[in-house]
TORDO-839630 format. One line per 4 residues: number of its first residue (from 1); their letters; for each residue x, y, z of N, C-alpha, C, O, CB. Coordinates in steps of 0.001 Angstrom, whole numbers, plus 500000, padded with zeros to 6 digits. Glycine has a CB too. Layout:
N
NUM> a> X,Y,Z,X,Y,Z,X,Y,Z,X,Y,Z,X,Y,Z; ...
This chain:
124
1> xxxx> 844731,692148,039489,843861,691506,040441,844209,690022,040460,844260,689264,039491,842362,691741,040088; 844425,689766,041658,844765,688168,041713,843472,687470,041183,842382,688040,041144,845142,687575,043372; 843771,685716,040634,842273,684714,040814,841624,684974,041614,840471,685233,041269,842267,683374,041091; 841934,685058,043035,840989,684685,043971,840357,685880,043911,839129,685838,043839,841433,684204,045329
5> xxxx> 841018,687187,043925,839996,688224,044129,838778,688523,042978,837590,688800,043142,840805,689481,044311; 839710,688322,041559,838254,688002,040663,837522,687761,040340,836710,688252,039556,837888,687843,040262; 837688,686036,041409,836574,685246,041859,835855,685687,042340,834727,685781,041857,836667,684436,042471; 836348,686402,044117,835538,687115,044652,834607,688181,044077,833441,688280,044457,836153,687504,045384
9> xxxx> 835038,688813,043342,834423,690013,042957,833530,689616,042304,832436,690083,042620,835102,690944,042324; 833551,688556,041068,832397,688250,039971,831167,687757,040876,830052,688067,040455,832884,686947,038746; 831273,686703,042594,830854,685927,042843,830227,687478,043967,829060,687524,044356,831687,684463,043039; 830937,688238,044202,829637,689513,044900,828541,690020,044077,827313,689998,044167,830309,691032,045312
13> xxxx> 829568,690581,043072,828830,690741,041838,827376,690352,041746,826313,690906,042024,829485,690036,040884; 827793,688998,041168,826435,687624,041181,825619,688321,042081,824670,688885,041537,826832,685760,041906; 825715,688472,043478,825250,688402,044394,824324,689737,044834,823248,689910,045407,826217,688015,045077; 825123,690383,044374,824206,692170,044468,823361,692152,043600,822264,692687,043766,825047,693706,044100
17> xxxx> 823795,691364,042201,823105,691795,041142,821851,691016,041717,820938,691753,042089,823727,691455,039601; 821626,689507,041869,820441,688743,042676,819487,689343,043373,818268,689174,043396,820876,687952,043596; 820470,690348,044160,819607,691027,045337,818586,692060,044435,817381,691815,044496,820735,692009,046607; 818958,692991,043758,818694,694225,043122,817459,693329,041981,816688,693988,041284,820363,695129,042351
21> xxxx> 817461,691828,041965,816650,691258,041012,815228,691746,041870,814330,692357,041290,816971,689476,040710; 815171,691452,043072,814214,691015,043906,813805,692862,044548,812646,693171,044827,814954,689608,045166; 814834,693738,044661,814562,694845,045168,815349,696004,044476,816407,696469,044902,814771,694724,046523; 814697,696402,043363,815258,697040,042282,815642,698660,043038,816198,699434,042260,814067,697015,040874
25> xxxx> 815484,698989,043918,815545,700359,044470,816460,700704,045278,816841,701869,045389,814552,700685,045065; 817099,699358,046189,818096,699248,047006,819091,700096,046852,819739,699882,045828,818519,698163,046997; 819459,701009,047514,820342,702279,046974,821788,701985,047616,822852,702298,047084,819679,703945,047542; 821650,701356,048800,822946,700595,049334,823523,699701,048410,824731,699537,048246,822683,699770,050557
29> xxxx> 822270,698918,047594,823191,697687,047160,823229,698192,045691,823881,697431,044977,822513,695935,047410; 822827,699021,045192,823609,699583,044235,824650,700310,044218,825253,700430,043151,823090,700082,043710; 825070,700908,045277,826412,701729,045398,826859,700646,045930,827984,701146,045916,826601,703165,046239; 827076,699428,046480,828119,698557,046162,828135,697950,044987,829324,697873,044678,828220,697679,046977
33> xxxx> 827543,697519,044234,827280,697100,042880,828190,697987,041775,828932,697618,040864,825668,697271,042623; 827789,699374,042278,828708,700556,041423,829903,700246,041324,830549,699917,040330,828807,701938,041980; 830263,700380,042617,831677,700172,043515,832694,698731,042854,833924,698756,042826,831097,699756,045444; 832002,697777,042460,832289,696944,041937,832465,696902,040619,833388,696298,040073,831728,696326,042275
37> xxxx> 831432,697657,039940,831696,697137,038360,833071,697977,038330,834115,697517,037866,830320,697649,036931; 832960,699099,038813,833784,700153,038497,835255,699648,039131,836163,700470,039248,833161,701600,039119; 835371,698754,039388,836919,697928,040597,837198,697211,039300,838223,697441,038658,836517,696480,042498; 836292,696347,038918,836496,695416,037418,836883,695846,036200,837431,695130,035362,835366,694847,036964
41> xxxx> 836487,697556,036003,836867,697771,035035,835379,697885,033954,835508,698208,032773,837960,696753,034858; 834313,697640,034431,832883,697919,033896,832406,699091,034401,831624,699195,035346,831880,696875,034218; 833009,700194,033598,832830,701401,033879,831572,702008,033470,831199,702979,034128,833796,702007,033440; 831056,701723,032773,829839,702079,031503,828728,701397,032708,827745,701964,033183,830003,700973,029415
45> xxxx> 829249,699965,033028,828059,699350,033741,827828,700369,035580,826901,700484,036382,828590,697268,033943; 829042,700810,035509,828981,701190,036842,828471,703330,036656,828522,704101,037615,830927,700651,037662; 828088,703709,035348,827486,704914,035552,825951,704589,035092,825081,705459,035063,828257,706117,034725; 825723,703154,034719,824595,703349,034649,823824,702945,035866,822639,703234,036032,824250,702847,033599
49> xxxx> 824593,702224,036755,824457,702253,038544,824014,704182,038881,823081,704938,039151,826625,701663,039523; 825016,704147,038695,825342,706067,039024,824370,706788,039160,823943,707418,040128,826037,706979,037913; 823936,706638,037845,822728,707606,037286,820989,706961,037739,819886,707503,037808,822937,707618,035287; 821350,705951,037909,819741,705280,038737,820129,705448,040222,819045,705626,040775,819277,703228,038410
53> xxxx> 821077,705486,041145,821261,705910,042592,820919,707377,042277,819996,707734,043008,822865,705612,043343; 821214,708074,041688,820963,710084,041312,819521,710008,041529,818979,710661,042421,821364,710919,039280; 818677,708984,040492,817457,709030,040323,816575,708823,041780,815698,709571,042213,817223,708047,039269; 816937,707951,042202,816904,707126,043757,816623,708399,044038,815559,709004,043903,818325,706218,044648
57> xxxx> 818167,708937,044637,818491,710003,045857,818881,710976,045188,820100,710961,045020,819573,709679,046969; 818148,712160,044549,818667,713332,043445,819501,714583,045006,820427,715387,044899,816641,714329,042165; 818882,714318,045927,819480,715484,047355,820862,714448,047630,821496,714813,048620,818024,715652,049317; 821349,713411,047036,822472,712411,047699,824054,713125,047191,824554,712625,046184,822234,710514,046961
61> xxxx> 824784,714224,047856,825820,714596,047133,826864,713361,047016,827805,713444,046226,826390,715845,047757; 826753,712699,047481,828265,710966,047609,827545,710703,046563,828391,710854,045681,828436,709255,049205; 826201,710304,045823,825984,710027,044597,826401,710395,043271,826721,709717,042295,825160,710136,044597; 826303,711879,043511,826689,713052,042410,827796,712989,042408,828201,713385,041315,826351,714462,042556
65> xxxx> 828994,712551,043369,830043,712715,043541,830687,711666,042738,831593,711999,041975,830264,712820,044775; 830238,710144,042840,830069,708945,042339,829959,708865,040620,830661,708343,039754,828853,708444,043053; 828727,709648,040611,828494,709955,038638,829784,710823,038271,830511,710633,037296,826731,711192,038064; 829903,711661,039095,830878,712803,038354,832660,711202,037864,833266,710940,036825,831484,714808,040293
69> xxxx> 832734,710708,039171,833657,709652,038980,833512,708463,037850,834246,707489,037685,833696,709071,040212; 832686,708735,037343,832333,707377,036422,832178,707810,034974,832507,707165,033979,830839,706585,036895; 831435,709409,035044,831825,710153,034299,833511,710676,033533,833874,710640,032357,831241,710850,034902; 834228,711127,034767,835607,711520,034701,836060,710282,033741,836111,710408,032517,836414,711660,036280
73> xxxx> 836405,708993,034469,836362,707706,033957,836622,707389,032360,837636,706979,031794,835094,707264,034327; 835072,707803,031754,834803,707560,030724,835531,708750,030073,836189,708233,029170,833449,707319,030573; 835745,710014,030065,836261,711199,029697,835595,711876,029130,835963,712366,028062,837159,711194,029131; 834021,712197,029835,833299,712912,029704,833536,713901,030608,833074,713752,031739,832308,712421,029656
77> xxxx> 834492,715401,030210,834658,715996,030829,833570,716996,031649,833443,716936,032872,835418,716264,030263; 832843,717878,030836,831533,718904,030838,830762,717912,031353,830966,718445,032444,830896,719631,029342; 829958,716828,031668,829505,716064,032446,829698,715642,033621,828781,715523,034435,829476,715461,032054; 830932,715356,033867,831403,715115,034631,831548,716112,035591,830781,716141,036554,832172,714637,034252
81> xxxx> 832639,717122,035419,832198,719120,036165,831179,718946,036461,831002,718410,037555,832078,720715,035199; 829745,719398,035443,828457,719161,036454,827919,718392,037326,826980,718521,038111,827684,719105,036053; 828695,717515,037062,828005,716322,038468,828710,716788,039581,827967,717027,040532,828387,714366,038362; 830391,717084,039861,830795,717405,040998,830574,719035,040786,831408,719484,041572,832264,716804,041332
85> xxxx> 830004,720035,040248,829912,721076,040648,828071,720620,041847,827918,721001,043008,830020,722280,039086; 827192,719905,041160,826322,719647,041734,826022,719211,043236,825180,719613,044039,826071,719075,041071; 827505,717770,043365,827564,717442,044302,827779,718545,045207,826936,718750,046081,828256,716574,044265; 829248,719607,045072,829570,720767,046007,828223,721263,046142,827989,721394,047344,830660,721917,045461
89> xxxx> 827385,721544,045542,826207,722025,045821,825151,721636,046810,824354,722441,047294,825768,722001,044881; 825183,720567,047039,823951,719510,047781,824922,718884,049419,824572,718132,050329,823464,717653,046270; 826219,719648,049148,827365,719481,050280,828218,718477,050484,828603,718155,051608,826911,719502,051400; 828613,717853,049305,829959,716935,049136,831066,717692,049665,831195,718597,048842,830334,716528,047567
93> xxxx> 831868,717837,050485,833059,718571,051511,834387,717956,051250,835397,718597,051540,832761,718346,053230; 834458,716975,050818,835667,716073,051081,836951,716424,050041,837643,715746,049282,835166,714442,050870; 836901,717692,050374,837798,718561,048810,838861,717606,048810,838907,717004,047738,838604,720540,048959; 839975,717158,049866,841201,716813,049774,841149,715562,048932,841986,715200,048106,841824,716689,051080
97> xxxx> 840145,715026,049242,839977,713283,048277,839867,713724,047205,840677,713357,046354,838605,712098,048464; 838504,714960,046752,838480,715354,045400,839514,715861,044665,839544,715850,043434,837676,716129,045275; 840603,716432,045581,841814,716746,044367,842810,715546,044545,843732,715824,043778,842780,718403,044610; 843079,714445,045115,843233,713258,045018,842801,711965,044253,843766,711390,043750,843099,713190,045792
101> xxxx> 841711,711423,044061,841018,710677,044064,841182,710407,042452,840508,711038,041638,839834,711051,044755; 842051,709502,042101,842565,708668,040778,841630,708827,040006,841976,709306,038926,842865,707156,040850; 839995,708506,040179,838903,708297,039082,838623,709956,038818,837623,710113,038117,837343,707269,039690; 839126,710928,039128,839453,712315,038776,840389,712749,038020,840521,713925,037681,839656,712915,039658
105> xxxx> 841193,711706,037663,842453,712353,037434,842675,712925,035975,843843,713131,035646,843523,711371,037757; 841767,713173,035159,841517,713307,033736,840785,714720,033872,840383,715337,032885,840589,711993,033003; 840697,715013,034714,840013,716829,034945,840892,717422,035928,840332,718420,036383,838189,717030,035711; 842081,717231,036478,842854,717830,037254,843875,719151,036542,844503,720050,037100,843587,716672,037841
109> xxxx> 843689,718758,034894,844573,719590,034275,843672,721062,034049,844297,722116,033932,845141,718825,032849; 842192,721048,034000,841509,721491,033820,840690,723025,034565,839984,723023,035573,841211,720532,033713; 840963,723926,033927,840965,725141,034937,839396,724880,035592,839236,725042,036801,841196,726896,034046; 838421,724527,034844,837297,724389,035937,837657,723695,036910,837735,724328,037963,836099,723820,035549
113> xxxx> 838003,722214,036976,838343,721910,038096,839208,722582,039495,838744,722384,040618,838755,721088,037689; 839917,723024,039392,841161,723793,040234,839938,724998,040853,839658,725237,042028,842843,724627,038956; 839345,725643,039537,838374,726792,040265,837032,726126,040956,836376,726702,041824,837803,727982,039028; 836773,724991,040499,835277,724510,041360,835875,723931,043098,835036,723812,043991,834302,722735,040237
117> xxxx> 837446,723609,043381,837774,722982,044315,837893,724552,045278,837504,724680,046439,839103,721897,043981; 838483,725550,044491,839090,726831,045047,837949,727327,045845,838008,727506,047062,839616,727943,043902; 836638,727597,044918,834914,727833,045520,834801,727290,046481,834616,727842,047565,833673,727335,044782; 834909,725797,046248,834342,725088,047314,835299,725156,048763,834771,725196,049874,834143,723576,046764
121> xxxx> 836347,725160,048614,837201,725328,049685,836997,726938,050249,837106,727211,051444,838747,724960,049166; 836741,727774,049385,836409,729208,050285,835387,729290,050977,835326,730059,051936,836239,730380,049584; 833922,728132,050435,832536,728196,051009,832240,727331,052130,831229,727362,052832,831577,727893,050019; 833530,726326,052246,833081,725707,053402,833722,726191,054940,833329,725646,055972,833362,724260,053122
């Protein structure tokens, strides 16, 4: 990450976090907040985003989808599965990103994974 963008980022950061001082529920500005710690490399800070947007919006599958990523992350595998078996559940669709998507890439070797994408691709 270049200076300037680190700048940027700490100085959004600042800035979401400010917001979320004043309106602790904001579910937008915590999934950018997420989005951020988790760009920085504050992965821990960005599932405990995760898991209070779940709380927020428990019907939100892009949420579940989000924990399962922050989860993967950390290499909580069996945690992680349940969050995106959950999400497929509540109608996260976006299989091709899910067998793509880098913050996955630590459950790709993993026969649940391959069979939760296989399900989901036969059910939609």
């Amino acid at each position: 990450m270049a200076k300037t963008s680190e700048a940027d980022a700490r100085f959004e950061t600042a800035f979401y976090e400010s917001i979320l001082r004043h309106n602790p529920s904001d579910a937008w500005v915590l999934e950018l907040l997420g989005g951020l710690y988790t760009r920085q490399g504050r992965i821990t800070d960005g599932l405990r985003v995760d898991r209070r947007i779940v709380r927020l919006q428990p019907r939100n599958p892009t949420a579940r989808y989000n924990l399962a990523c922050s989860l993967a992350l950390l290499k909580r595998p069996a945690e992680a599965l349940r969050a995106l078996r959950e999400a497929v559940a509540l109608g996260y669709r976006d299989l091709e990103f899910m067998a793509e998507d880098p913050d996955l890439a630590s459950l790709r070797t993993r026969p649940e994974f391959r069979r939760l994408l296989r399900g989901a691709a036969q059910s939609a």
